[in-house]
Kinemage of the C-alpha trace (Angstrom):
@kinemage 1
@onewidth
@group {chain A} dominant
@subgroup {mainchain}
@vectorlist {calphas} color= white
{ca unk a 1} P -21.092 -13.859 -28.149
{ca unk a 2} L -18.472 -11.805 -26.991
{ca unk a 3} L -14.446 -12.735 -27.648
{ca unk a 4} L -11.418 -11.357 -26.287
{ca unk a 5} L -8.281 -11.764 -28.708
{ca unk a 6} L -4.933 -11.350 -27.793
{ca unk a 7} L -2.510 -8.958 -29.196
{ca unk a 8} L 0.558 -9.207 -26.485
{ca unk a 9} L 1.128 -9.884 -23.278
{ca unk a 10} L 1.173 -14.030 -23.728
{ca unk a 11} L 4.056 -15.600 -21.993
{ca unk a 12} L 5.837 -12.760 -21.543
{ca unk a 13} L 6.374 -9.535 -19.762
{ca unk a 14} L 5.609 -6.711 -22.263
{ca unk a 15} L 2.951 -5.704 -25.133
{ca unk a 16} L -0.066 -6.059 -22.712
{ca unk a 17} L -3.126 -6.171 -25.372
{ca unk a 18} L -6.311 -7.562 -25.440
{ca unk a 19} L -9.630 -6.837 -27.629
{ca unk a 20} L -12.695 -7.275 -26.564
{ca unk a 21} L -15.016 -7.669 -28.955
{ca unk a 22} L -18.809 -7.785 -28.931
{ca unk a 23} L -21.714 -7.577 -32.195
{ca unk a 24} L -21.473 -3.952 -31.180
{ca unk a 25} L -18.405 -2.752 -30.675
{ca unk a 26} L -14.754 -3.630 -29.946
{ca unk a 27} L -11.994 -1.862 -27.566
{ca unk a 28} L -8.624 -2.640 -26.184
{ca unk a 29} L -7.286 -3.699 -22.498
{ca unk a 30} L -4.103 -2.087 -22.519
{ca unk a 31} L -1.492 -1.496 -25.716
{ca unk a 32} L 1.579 -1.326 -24.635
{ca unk a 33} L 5.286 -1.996 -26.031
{ca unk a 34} L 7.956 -4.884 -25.897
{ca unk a 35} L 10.878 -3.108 -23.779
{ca unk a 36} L 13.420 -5.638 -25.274
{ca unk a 37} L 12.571 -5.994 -28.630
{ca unk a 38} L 10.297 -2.223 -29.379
{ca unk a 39} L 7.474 -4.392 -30.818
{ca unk a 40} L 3.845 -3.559 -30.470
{ca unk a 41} L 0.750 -5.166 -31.214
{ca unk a 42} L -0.646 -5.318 -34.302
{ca unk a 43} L -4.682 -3.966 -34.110
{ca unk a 44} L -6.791 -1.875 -36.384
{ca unk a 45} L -7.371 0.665 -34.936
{ca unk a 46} L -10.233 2.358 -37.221
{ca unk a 47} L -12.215 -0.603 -35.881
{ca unk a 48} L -11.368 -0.405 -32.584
{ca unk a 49} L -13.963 2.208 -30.469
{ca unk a 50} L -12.241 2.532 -27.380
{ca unk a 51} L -8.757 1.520 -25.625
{ca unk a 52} L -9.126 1.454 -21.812
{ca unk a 53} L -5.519 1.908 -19.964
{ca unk a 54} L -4.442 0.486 -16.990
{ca unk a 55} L -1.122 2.234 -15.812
{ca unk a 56} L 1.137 4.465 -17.183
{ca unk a 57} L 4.264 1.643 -18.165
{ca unk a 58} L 5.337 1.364 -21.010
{ca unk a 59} L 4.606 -2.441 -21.225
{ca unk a 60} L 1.031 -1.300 -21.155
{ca unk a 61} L 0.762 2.350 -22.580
{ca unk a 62} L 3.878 2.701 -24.888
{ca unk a 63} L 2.310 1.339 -28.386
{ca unk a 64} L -0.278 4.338 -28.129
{ca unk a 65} L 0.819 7.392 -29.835
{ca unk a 66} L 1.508 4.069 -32.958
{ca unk a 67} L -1.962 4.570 -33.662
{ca unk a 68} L -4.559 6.760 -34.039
{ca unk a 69} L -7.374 5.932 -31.581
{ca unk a 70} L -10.869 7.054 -31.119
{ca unk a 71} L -10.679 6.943 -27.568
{ca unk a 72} L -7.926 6.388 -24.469
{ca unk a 73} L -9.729 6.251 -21.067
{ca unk a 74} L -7.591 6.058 -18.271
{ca unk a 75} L -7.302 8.061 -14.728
{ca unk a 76} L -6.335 11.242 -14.031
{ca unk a 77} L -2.537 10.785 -12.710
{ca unk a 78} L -2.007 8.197 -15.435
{ca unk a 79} L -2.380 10.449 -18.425
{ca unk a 80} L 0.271 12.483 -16.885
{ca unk a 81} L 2.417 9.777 -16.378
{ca unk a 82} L 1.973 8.232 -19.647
{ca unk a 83} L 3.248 11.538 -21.637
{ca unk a 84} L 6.210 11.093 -19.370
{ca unk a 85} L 6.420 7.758 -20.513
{ca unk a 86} L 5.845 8.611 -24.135
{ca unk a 87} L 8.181 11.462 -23.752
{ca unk a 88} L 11.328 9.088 -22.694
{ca unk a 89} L 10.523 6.472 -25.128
{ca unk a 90} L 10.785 9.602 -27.647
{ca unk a 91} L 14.020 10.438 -26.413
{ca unk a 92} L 15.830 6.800 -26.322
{ca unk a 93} L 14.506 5.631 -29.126
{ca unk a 94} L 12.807 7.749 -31.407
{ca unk a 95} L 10.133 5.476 -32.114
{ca unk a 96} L 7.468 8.164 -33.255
{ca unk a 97} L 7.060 12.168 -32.693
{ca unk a 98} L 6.143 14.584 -30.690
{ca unk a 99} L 3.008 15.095 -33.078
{ca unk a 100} L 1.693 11.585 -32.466
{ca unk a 101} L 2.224 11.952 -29.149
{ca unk a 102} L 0.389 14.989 -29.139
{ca unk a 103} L -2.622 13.061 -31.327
{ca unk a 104} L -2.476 10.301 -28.522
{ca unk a 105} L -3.564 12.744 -25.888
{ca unk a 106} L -5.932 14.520 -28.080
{ca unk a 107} L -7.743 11.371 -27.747
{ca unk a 108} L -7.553 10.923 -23.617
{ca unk a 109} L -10.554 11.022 -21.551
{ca unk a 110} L -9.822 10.908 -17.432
{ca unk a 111} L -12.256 8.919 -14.901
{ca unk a 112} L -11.671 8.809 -11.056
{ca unk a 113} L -11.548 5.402 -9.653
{ca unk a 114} L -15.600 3.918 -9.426
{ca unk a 115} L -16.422 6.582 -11.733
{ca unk a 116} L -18.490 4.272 -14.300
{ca unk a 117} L -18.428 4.371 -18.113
{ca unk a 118} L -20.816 3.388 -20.802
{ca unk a 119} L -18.591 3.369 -24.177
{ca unk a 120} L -22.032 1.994 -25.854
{ca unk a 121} L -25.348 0.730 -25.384
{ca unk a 122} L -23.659 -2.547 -24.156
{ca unk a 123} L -20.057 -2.123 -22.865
{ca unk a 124} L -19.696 -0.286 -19.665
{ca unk a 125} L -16.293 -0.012 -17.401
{ca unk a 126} L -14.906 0.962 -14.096
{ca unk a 127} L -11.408 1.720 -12.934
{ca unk a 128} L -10.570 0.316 -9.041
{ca unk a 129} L -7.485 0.913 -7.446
{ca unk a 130} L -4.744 -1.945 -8.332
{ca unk a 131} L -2.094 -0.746 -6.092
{ca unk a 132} L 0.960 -0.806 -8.214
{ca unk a 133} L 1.643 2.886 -9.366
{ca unk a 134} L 0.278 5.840 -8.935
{ca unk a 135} L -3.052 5.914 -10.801
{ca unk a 136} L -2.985 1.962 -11.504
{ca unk a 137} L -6.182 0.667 -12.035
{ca unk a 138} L -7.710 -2.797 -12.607
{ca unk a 139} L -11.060 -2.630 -15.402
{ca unk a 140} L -13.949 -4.303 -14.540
{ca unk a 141} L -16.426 -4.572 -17.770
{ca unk a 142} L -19.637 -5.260 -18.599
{ca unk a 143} L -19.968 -6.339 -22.233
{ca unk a 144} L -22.946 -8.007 -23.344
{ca unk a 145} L -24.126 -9.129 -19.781
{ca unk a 146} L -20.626 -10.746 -19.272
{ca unk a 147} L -18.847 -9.244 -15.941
{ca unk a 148} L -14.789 -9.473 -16.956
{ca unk a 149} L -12.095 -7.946 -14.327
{ca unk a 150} L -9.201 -6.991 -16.262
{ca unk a 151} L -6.235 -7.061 -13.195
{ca unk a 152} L -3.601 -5.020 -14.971
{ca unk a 153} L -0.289 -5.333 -12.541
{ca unk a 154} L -1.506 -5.327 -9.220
{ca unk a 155} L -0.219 -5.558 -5.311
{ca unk a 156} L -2.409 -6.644 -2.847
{ca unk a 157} L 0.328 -5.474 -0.087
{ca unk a 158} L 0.155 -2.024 1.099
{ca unk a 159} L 3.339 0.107 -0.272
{ca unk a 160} L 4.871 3.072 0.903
{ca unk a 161} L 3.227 5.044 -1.525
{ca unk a 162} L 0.064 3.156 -2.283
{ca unk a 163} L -2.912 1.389 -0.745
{ca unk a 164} L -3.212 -2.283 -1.592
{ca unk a 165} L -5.199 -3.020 -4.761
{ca unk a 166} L -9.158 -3.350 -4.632
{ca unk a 167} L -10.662 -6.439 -4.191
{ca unk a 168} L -14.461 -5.716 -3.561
{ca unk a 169} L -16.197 -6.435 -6.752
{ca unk a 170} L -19.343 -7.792 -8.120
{ca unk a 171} L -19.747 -11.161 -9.305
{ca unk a 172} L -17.122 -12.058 -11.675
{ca unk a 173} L -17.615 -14.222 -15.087
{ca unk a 174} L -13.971 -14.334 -16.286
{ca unk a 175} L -10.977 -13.024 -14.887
{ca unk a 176} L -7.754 -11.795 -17.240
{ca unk a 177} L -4.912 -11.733 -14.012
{ca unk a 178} L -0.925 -11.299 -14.142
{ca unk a 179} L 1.194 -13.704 -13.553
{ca unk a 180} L 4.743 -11.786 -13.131
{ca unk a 181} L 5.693 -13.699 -9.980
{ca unk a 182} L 2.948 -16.784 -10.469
{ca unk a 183} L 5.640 -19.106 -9.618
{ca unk a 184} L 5.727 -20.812 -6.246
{ca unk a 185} L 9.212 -20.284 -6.146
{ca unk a 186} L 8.314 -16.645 -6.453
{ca unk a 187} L 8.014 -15.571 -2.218
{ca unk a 188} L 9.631 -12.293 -2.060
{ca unk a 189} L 10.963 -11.033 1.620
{ca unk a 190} L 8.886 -8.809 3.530
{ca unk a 191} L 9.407 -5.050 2.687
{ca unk a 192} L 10.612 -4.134 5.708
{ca unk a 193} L 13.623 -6.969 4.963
{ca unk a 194} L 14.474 -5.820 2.108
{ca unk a 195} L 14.491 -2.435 3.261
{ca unk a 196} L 16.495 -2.977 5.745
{ca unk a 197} L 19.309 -4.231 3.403
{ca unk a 198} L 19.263 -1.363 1.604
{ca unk a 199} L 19.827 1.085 4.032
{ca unk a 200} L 22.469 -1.356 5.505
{ca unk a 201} L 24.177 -1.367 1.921
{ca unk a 202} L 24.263 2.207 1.532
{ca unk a 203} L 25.085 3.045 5.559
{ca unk a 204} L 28.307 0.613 4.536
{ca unk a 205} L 29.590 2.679 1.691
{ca unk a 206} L 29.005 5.734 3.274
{ca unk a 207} L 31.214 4.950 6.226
{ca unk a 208} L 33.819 4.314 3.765
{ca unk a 209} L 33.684 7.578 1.820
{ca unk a 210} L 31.929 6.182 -1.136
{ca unk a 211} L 29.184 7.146 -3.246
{ca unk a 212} L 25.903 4.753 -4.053
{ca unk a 213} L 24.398 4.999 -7.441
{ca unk a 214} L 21.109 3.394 -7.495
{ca unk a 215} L 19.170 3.161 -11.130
{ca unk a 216} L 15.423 3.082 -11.308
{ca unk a 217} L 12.224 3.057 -13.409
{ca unk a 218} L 11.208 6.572 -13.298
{ca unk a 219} L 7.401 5.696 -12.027
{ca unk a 220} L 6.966 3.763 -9.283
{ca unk a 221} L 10.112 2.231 -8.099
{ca unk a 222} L 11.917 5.668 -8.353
{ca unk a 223} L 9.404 7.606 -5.569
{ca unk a 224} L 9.383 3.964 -3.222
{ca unk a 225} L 13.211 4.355 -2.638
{ca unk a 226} L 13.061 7.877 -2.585
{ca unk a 227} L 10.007 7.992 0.708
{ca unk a 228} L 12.774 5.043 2.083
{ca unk a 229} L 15.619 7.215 1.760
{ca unk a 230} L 14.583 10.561 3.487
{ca unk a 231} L 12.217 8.157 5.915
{ca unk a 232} L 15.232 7.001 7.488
{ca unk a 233} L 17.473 10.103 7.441
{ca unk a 234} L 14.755 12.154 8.999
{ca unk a 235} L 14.692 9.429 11.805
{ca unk a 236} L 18.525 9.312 12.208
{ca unk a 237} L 18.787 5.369 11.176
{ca unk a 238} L 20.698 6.727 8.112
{ca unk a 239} L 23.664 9.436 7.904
{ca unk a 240} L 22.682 12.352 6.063
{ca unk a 241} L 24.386 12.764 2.794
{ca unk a 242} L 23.385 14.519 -0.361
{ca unk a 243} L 20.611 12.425 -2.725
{ca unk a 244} L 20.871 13.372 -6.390
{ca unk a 245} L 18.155 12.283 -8.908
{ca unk a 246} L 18.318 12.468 -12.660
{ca unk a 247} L 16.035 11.661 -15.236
{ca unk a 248} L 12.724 11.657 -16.089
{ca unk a 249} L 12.170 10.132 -12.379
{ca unk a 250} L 12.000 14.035 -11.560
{ca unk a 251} L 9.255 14.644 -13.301
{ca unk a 252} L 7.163 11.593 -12.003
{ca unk a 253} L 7.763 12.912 -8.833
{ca unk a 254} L 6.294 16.376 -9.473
{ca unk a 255} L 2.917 14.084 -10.357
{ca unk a 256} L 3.216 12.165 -7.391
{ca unk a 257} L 3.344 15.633 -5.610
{ca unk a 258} L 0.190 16.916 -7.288
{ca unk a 259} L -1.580 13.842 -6.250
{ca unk a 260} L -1.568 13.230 -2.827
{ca unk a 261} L -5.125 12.367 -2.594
{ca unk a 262} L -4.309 8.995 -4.784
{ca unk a 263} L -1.611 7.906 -2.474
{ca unk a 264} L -1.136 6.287 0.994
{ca unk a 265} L -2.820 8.461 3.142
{ca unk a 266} L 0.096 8.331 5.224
{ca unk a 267} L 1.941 10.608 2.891
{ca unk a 268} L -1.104 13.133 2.334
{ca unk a 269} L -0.875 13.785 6.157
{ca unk a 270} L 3.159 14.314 5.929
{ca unk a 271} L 2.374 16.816 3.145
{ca unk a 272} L -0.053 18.062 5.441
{ca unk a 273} L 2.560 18.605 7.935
{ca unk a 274} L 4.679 20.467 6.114
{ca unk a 275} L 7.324 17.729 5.051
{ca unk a 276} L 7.897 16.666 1.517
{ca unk a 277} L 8.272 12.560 1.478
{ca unk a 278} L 10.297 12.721 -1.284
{ca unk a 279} L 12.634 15.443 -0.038
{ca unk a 280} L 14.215 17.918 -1.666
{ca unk a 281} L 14.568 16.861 -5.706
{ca unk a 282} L 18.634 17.962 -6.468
{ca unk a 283} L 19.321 17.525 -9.584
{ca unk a 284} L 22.805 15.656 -9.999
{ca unk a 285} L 25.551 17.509 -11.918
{ca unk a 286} L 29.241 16.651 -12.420
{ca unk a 287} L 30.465 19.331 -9.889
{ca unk a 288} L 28.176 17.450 -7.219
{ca unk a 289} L 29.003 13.859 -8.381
{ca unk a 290} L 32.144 13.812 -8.806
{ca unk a 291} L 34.054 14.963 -6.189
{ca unk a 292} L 35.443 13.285 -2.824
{ca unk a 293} L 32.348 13.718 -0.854
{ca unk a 294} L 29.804 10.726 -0.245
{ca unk a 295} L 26.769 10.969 -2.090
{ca unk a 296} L 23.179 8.922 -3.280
{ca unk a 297} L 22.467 9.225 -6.939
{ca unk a 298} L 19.068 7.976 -7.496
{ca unk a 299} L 18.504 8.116 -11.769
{ca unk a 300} L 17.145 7.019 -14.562
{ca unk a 301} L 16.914 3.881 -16.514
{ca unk a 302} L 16.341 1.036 -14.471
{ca unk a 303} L 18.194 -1.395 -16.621
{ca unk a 304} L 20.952 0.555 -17.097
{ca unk a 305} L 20.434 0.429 -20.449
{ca unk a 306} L 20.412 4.138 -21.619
{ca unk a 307} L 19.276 7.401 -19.756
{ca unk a 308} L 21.008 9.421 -17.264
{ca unk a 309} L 22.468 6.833 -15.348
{ca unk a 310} L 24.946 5.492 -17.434
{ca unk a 311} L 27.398 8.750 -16.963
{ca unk a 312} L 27.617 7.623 -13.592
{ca unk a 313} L 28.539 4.294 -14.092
{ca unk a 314} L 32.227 5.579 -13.864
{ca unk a 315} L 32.443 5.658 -10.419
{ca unk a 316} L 32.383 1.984 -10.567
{ca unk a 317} L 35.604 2.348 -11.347
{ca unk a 318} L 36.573 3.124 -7.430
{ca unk a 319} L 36.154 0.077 -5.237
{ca unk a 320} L 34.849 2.494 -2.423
{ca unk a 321} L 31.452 2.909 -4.211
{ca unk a 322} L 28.317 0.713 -5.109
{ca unk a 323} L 25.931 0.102 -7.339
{ca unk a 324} L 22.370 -0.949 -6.464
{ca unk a 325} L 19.831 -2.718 -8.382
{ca unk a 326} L 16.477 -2.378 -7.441
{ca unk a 327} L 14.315 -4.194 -9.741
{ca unk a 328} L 14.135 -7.045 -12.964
{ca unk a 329} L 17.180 -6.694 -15.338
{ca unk a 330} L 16.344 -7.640 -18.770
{ca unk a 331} L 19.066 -10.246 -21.090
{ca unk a 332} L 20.998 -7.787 -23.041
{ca unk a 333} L 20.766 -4.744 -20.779
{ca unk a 334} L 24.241 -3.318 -18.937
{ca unk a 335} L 22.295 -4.164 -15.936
{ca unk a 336} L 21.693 -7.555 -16.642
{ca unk a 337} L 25.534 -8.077 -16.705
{ca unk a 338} L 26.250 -5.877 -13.939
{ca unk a 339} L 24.116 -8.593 -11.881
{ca unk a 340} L 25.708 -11.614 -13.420
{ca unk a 341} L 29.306 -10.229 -12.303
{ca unk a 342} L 30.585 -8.365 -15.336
{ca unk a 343} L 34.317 -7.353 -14.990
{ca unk a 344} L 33.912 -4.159 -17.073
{ca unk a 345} L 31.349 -2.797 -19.700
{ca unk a 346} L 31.046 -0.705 -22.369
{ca unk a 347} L 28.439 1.777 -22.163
{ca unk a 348} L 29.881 3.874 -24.849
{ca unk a 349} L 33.342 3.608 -26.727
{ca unk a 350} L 35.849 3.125 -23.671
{ca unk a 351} L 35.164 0.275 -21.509
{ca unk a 352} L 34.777 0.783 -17.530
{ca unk a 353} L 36.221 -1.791 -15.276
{ca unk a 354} L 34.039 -2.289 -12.356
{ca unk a 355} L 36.048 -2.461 -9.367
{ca unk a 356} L 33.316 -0.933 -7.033
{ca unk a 357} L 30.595 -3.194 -5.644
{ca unk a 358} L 27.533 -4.119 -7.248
{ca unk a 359} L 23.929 -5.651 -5.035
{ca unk a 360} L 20.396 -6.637 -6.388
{ca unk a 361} L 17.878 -5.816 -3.745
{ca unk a 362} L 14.759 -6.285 -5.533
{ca unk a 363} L 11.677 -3.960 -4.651
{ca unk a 364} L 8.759 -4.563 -6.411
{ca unk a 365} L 5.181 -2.888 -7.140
{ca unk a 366} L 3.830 -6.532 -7.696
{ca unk a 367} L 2.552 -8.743 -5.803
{ca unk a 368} L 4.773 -11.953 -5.167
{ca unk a 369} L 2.904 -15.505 -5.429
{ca unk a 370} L 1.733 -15.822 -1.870
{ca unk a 371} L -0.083 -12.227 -2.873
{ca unk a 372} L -1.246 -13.070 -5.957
{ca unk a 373} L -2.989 -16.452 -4.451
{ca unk a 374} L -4.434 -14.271 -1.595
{ca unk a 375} L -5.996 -11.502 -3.979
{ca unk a 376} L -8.123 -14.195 -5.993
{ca unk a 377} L -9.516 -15.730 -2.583
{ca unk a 378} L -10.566 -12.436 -1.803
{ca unk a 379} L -12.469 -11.599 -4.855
{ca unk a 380} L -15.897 -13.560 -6.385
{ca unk a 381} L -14.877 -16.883 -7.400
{ca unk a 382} L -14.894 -16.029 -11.252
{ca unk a 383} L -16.392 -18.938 -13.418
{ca unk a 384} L -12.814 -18.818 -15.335
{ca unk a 385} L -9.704 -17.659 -15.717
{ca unk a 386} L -7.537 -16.358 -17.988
{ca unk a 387} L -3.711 -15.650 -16.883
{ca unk a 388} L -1.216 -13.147 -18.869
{ca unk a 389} L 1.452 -10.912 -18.127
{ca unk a 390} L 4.412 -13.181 -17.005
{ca unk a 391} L 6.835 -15.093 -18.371
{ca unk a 392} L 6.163 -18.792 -19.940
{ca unk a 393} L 7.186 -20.352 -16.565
{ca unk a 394} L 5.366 -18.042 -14.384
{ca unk a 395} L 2.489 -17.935 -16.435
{ca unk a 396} L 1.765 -21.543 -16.542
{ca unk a 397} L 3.150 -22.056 -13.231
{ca unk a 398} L 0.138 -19.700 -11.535
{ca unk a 399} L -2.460 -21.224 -13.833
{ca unk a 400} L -2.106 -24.660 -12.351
{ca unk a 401} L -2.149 -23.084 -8.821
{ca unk a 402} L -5.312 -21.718 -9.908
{ca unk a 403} L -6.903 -25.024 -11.440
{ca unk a 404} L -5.613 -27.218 -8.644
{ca unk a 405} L -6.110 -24.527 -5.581
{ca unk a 406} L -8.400 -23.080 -6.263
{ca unk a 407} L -10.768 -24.936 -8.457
{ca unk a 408} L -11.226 -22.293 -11.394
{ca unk a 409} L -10.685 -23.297 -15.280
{ca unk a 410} L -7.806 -21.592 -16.562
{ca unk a 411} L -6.110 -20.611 -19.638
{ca unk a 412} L -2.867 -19.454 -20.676
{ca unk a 413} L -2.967 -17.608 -24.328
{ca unk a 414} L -0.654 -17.373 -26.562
{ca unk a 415} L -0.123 -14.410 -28.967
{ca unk a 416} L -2.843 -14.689 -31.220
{ca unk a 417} L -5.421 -16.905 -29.451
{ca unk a 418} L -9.253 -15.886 -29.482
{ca unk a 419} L -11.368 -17.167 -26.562
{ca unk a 420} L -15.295 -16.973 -26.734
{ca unk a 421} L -16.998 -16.078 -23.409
């Protein structure tokens, strides 16, 4: 009998985990961090033989250097991501040390995608392409004859950066899928839309002398607006003004760079050409920032809840400049109120009254509901499933989509629960 137990991940958006255990051997999908609250999930990990990593977030990879594992697999470009990860947790919120982080990657082995594993005589993996980051991959086990296709976050659109997620697999006996936007009422606009209305926000403060600050997550989100920004400059649809990154988004880039063969092929043939996607990386200082002259500042955190970006939130303070969200802001995080309207905020002891403008245009590497629905019709009809990785709503909004659609028994775990397959 083989059961998978799970650690985190259950109704909520953080602390991915599940074991998968089997009369010989057990390993983890995923071990990753709360965000909000720091927790991780608790395992043994002397008994565990092998943890298998999707992506390099830290909702899925963060809880790592917490432990002492036998074994991480993951790909190539997500161990180098991850110790960026690791290295930013390390410096907001000196959760462990450089020493476990250094033990955590001791323990890394790297696998291309199809590249197949055998971790023992009856648990073998693959990674496939899951189109949500750079080196994302969905893991499709065999454990004990049972065929289980661990989703990770995935996007079944094609990106900017990255080709839509894989959906030609074997037959399938239980599938473990996300559920961020399983809601119906979760139908995003088309990228092209909601690109549109950021360049449109940004051409609009430019005209008027103003800067646009624009926090991101430093992998992923952080290289998408950056390939929109210098897309549309280089074609003339947007006025040329300085872009200014800061952060650990910097640093992502550089792997993005040295990876070009993992990426759209659309941006291996720019590189090709001679042109850098991303354009040229400035680093923002004070001199550059804050002056007169209109500017982009593209940094570091995404929330707005520590990082680089918050010394630019002073330039709030001038109506003529603009603040744009670009992705899910947390309760508690700066960003969260800068979304809900706030007045002023208090970053660090003197409060900042926001006079400038603030947007949400919401870009995401996942797919929305209508994707989501469309990725499972493409794949074997599995003989269950199981759905994590979204909030309570979401969660058990998508698995009744699945039951009623689609005709496939699902389940929604909590923290805790132990299925047999």
């Amino acid at each position: 009998m083989v059961l998978l137990k799970f650690h985190g991940g259950c109704q909520q958006i953080g602390m991915s985990c599940v074991e998968v255990e089997s009369q010989r051997g057990k390993i983890l999908l995923d071990c990753g961090l709360s965000p909000d609250t720091g927790e991780i999930p608790k395992v043994d990990d002397k008994n565990i033989d092998a943890v298998i990593i999707s992506h390099a977030h830290l909702d899925h990879c963060g809880a790592l250097p917490f432990y002492k594992f036998k074994k991480i697999y993951c790909t190539h470009p997500t161990a180098d991501l991850m110790f960026i990860t690791w290295r930013d947790t390390l410096n907001l919120k000196k959760a462990f040390g450089e020493e476990d982080i250094q033990n955590a990657m001791s323990s890394v082995e790297c696998l291309n995608y199809y590249e197949e594993r055998s971790i023992n005589d009856n648990i073998k993996f693959k990674f496939y392409n899951a189109g949500h980051i750079l080196g994302s991959a969905s893991i499709y086990l065999e454990v004990d004859g049972k065929k289980i296709l661990y989703t990770g976050d995935i996007n079944e659109n094609v990106s900017r950066t990255l080709l839509s997620a894989d959906t030609d697999f074997d037959e399938i006996d239980v599938l473990i899928v996300e559920s961020t936007y399983g809601s119906p009422l979760d139908v995003k606009p088309a990228r092209k839309t909601l690109e549109r209305q950021l360049i449109d926000e940004i051409a609009e403060t430019i005209e008027n002398g103003g800067k646009v600050i624009i926090p991101v997550f430093a992998i992923g989100r952080a290289q998408e607006i950056l390939l929109i920004l210098n897309n549309y400059m280089r074609s003339g649809n947007l006025t040329e003004v300085p872009i200014y990154t800061d952060g650990s988004l910097i640093h992502a880039t550089a792997v993005y760079m040295s990876y070009t063969n993992w990426l759209n092929p659309k941006i291996k043939n720019m590189v090709e050409n001679g042109i850098n996607p991303f354009g040229e990386i400035k680093k923002a200082d004070d001199n550059l920032v804050f002056n007169k002259d209109p500017c982009i500042i593209v940094s570091t955190s995404g929330m707005v809840q520590g990082g680089p970006i918050l010394k630019y939130l002073k330039l709030l303070k001038d109506p003529k400049n603009k603040l744009i969200l670009t992705g899910y802001q947390a309760e508690g995080t700066i960003g969260r109120e800068l979304e809900e309207g706030a007045e002023e905020i208090q970053p660090f002891k003197n409060k900042i009254p926001i006079n400038g403008k603030v947007v949400k245009i919401e870009f995401s590497a996942h797919g929305d509901y209508n994707s989501l629905v469309r990725y499972i019709k493409k794949i074997p009809k599995p003989e269950k499933a199981i759905v994590m990785h979204g909030e309570r709503y979401q969660a058990l909004s998508f698995a009744m989509t699945i039951w009623k659609t689609l005709k496939i028994p699902t389940f929604v775990p909590v923290k805790g629960t132990v299925l047999p397959i």
